[in-house]
Each structure stands twice: as structure tokens, then as C-alpha cells.
C-alpha positions in Angstrom: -0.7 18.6 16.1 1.0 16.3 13.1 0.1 13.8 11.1 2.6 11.1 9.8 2.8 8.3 7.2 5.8 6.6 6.1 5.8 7.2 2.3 6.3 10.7 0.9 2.5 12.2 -0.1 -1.2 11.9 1.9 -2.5 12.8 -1.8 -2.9 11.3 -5.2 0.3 12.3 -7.3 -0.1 13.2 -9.8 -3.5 15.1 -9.3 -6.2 14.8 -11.8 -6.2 19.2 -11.8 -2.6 20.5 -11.6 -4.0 23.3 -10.1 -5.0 21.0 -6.5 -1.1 19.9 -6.5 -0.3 18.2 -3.1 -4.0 19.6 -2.2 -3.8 17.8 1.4 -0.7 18.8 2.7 -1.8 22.6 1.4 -5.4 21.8 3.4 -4.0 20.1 6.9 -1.5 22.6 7.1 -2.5 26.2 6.0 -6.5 25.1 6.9 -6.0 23.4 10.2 -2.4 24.1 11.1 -1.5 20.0 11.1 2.2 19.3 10.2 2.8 16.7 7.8 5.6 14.4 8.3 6.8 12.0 5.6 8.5 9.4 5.3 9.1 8.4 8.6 10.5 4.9 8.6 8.4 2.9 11.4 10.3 -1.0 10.4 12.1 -1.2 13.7 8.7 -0.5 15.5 6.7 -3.0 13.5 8.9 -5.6 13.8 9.1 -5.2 17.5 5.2 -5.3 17.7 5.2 -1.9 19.3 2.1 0.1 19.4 2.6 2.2 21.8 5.6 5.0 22.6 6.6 8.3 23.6 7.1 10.5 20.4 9.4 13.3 20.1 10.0 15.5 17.8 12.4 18.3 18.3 10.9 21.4 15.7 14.3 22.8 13.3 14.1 26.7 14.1 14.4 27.5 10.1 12.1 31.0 9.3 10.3 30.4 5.9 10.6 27.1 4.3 8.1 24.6 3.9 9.9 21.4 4.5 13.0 20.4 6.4 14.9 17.2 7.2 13.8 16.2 10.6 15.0 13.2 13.1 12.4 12.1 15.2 12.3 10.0 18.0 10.2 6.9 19.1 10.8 5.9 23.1 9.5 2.7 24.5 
């Protein structure tokens, strides 16, 4: 399962407790295994009026790292 959003953090930055840092990305994807994909630039779609598509997303095969540049796909 993922999550997306086209600007770059699903939490409040910066966090009122520096200790809860990026405290949603932390909880959908260590708590509930969710990737989070940021800024995903969905212009094209909306401009089209598309609300409906096939979405890939091919996974980069990189072993312990947290984030990586990504190029997903949106097919009508």
C-alpha cells in the first residue's frame, strides 16, 4: 500500500516536540508498512480532468535507505 501527496511532508514541519520529527511518515511506514511518496507532481492530470488511471510504480531495489528518487507512472 502507498500513500501520496504532491508537496514534500504529511506532517507539520517543524513539529511542536523535536522529538515527533516527521512523526507520520515514521507511523504509516514502520506502524502500518504504508510507503509515502512525495512530491509527486499530478498538474498534467488535473488539467486533463483525469480522475481515474492505472498507477505504476516500479520499486528501486536499493537495501537500507529510507528514501529514493522514484519515477512513477500515471496511464489513462
Amino acid at each position: 500500500m502507498a500513500i501520496g501527496a504532491d508537496n514534500w511532508s504529511f506532517g507539520a514541519v517543524p513539529h511542536e516536540d523535536d522529538k515527533l520529527a516527521f512523526s507520520v511518515n515514521q507511523l504509516l511506514a514502520a506502524e502500518y508498512g504504508v510507503h509515502v511518496l512525495e512530491n509527486i507532481l499530478c498538474d498534467e492530470l488535473t488539467e486533463d480532468d483525469v480522475d481515474e488511471f492505472l498507477f505504476v510504480l516500479g520499486h528501486a531495489k536499493f537495501r537500507g535507505t529510507t528514501q529514493m528518487q522514484i519515477n512513477p507512472v500515471a496511464v489513462r
